[in-house]
N, C-alpha and C positions, 0 to 999 in steps of 0.2 A: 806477832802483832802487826807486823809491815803487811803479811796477808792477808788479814783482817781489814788492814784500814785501806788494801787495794784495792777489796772486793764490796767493800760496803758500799751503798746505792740509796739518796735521798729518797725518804717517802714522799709520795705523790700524794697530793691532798686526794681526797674521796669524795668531797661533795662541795656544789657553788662555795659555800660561806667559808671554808676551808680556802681555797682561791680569792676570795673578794676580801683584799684587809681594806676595801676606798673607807669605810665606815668603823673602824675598829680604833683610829685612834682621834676620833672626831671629836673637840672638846670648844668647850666655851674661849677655852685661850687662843686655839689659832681660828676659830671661827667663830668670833664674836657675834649673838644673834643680831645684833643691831645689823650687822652686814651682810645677814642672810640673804640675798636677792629669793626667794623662793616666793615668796609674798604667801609662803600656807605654813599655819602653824602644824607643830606637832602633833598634836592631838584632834586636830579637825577631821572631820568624819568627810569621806569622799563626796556627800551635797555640801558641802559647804567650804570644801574647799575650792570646787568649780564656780560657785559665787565669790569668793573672795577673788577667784582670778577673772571674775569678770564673763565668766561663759554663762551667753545667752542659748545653747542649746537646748530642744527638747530632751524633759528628762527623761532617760532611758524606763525602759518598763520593766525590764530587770534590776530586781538589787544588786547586787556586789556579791552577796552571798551565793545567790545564786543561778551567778553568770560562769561560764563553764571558766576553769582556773589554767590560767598560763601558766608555763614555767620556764625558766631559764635555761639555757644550753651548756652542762656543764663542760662536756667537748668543747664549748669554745671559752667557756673560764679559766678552765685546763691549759689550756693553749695561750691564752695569753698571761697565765697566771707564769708559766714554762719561761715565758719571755721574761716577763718586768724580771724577772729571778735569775736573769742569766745563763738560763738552761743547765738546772742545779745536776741534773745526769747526765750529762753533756759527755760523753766519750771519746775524747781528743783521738784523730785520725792518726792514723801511722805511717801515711802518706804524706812527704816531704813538703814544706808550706810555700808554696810556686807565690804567692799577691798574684794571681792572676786576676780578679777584683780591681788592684790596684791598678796591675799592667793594659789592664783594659781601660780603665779613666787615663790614662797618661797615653793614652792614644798609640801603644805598641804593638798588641794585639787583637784582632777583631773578636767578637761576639761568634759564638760557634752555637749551632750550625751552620749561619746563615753567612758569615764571614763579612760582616759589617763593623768597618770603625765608631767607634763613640762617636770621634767627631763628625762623623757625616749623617749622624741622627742628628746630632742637637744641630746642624745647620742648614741637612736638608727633609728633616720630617717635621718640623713646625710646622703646622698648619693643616699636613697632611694628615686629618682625622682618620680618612677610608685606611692607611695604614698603619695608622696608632690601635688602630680597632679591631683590623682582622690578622694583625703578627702578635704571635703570643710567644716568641723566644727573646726576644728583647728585654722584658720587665725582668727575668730576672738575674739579668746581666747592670741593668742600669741600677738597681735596686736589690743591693747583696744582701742576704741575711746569715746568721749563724745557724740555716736548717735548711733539708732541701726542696728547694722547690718543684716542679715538674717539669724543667727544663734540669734534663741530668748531668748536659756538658758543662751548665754554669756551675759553679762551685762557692762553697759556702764560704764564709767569714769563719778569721779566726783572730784571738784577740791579739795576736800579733801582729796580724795584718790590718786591721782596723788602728791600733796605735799609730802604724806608719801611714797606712790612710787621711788619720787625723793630722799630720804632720806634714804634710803636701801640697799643698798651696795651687797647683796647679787639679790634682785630683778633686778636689774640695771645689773649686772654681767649677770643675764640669759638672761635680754631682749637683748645686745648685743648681745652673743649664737644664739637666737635665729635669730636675725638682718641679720647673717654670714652666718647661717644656709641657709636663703632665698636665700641671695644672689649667694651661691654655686649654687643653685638649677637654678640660671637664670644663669649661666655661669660667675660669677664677685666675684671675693676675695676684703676682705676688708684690708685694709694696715698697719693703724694706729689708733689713739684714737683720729684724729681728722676728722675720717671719709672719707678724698681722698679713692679711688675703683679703680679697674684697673681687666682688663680680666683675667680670671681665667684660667687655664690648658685645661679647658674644654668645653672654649668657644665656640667653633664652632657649635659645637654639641646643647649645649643648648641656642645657640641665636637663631641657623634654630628651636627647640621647643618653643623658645617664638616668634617668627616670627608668628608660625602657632597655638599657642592657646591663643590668644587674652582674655579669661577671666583671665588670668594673669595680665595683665594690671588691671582691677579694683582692683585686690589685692595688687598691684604695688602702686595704689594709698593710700590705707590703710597703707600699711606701711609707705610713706610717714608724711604723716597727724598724724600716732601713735608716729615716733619720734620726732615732732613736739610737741605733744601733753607730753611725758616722759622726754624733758631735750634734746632731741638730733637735737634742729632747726639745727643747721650747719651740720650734717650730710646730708640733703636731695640735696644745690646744687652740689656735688661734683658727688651724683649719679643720677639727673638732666643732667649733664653735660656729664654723657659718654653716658647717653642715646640721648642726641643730635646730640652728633658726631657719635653715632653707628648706627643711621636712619640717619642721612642728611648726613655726608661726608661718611661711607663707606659703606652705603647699605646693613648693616649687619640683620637691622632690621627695614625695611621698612615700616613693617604694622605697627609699632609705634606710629608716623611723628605725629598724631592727637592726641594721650593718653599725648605722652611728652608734646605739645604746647597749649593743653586745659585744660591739668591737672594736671601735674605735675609740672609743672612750677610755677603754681598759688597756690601751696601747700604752697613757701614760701613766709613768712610771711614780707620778708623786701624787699619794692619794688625796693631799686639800686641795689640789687641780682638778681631780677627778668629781668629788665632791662638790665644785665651784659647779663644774660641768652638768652634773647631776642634778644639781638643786634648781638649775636655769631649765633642764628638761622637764622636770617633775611640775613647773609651773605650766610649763605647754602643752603638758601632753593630754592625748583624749581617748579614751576616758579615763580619767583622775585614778580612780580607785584602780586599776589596771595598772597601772606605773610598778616595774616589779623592780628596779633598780638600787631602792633605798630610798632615805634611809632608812633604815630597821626601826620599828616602833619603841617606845621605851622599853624597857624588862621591871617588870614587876616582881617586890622584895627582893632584886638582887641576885638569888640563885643564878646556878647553871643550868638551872632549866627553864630559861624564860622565854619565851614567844616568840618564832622564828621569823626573822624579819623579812617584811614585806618584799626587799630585793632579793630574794633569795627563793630558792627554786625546795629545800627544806630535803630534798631527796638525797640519797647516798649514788653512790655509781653505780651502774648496773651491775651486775657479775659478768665476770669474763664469758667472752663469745669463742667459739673456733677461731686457730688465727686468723685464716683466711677470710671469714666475715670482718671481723675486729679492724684489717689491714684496711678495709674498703670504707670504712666511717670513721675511725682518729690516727691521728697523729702515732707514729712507729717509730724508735729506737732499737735499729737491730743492733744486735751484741754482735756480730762478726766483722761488721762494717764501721761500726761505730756511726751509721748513718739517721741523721733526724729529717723526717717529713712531720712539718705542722697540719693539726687536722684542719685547718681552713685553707691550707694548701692541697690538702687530699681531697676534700671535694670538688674542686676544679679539674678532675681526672675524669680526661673526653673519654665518652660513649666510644666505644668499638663498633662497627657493624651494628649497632642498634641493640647493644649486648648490656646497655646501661653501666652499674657498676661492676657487672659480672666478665668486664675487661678489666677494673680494676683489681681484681680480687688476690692478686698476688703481688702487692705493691709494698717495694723492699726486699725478692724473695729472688728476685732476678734481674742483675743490673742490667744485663745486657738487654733481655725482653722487654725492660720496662725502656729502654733506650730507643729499641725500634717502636714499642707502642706509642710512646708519647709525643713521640715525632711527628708520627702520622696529622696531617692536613686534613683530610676528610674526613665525613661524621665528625664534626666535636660538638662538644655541649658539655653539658656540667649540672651538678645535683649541689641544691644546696641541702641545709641540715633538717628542709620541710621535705625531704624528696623528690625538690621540683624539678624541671631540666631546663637551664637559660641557655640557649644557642652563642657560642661565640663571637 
């Protein structure tokens, strides 16, 4: 029996709606409609719910039906689904637990490769955007998570070390610093200690650079996920929420619209937040009928087989690819290492020599290879989950 229950291994959902519970236990008692901010009813057909929100746009010449059909990223429902769960496969390292995490906010040891103290970031790289922008071993020194990133020297969280993290007073004190620090860097001052954000002096400036260098975004989402991870869930809707209204109402930061409503969002952990967050999109967004987030439509008579909701992608997971393919688009748990790379971490895996992801294709299979590859300074760029290549 004891080997039984040492080798057993949680099932992994198969498809979005398996991942997404934001909507599963949404009821009239913790979301009283009177309270809906969404200002569209349930049942309103996509012309009329763009009237109810007030949009004067030309209507489109396409119906609904037969406008080509988006779907959701279950690779990144997966992944964040992995998260809010505590990484239910999670296979505890057999490697001795150093807090180097910790020993690194307590200003003991520097940041490796580069051999930088915390504290001489958080008091001499403020401000310094050109270096916030083109050093990519930092973030995942300043911002641990329990998976790896592609910095291979930094080292993951473990819940032991994050308790003692949580209990440190001084380490906490940097990790905020450091939180502020980011935030400057994307244009947004942080206000209070319980996390509301608001534009900074120098917004303009730096929302058109995060407009136009999209690898920010996946670091966008590490942070999220690390103060989750450290004690600070309630800080992430608050800056959720301007990033909502900074792509959807004022067009500040367009190229977002997908990182906020596939990833950020789903960083938090408590679905009538999520929900809250959701309902305020679904009033913004354009076009109406395109909103794939939820909530799910009613279900008709009840059954288990009732109508696949609107936030949901309705697909099953692909069938298994050769490893080596598989390694280069999601997220890997190897069994010998016990080690986790998130799939929003793996697409951040620089181009080789122009070699695309055909550098990455053996990512997990070789620590020491993938130590000299990712190191590497020259060619980088990155693919997001359209294919695309953002230059670092």
């Amino acid at each position: 029996m004891g080997n039984l229950l040492g080798s057993w291994r949680f099932k992994e959902p198969s498809t979005v709606e398996e991942c997404d519970s934001t909507w599963g236990s949404d009821s009239e008692s913790d979301e009283p409609a009177a309270e809906d901010d969404s200002g569209i009813s349930e049942s309103a057909s996509p012309a009329d719910s763009e009237r109810a929100a007030g949009d004067t746009s030309p209507q489109l010449t396409e119906s609904p039906e037969s406008a080509p059909k988006m779907k959701r990223s279950f690779y990144a429902a997966r992944d964040l689904y992995k998260y809010r769960h505590s990484y239910p496969n999670y296979r505890k390292s057999r490697q001795p637990n150093e807090y180097r995490n910790l020993r690194f906010y307590l200003n003991k040891i520097p940041l490796v490769p580069d051999g930088i103290y915390v504290e001489e970031i958080l008091t001499k790289w403020r401000g310094d955007y050109d270096k916030l922008e083109h050093n990519h071993t930092y973030i995942q020194w300043l911002f641990p998570l329990r998976e790896q990133g592609l910095n291979f020297y930094a080292h993951e969280l473990t819940q032991d070390e994050i308790k003692e993290f949580q209990s440190t007073r001084e380490a906490k004190r940097r990790f905020l610093a450091a939180y502020s620090l980011m935030l400057d860097f994307y244009g947004i001052k942080l206000l209070d200690k319980s996390g509301n954000v608001a534009r900074a002096s120098n917004w303009q400036e730096r929302f058109q650079h995060l407009n136009e260098s999209q690898h920010n975004y996946l670091r966008i989402t590490r942070i999220l996920k690390s103060l989750g991870e450290l004690g600070y869930e309630a800080f992430k809707a608050p800056l959720v929420r301007l990033f909502l209204e900074e792509s959807l109402c004022h067009n500040t930061i367009p190229n977002m619209q997908h990182s906020v409503l596939e990833y950020y969002v789903y960083t938090i952990r408590l679905p009538a937040t999520r929900r809250r967050l959701l309902r305020y999109a679904r009033q913004h967004y354009r076009p109406a009928h395109a909103f794939l987030w939820g909530p799910p439509p009613k279900r008709r008579g009840g059954g288990v087989g009732g109508s696949v909701g609107a936030g949901s992608s309705g697909i099953r997971a692909p069938a298994p690819t050769p490893e080596r393919q598989r390694r280069g688009q999601e997220g890997t748990t190897s069994a010998g290492s016990g080690l986790i790379v998130s799939s929003h971490d793996a697409m951040m895996c620089q181009d080789l020599a122009g070699g695309g992801l055909k550098g990455c294709a053996g990512l997990g299979s070789s620590m020491s290879g993938l130590e000299g590859a990712l190191m590497m300074v020259g060619a980088r760029g990155e693919r997001n989950e359209y294919n695309e290549i953002v230059p670092l």
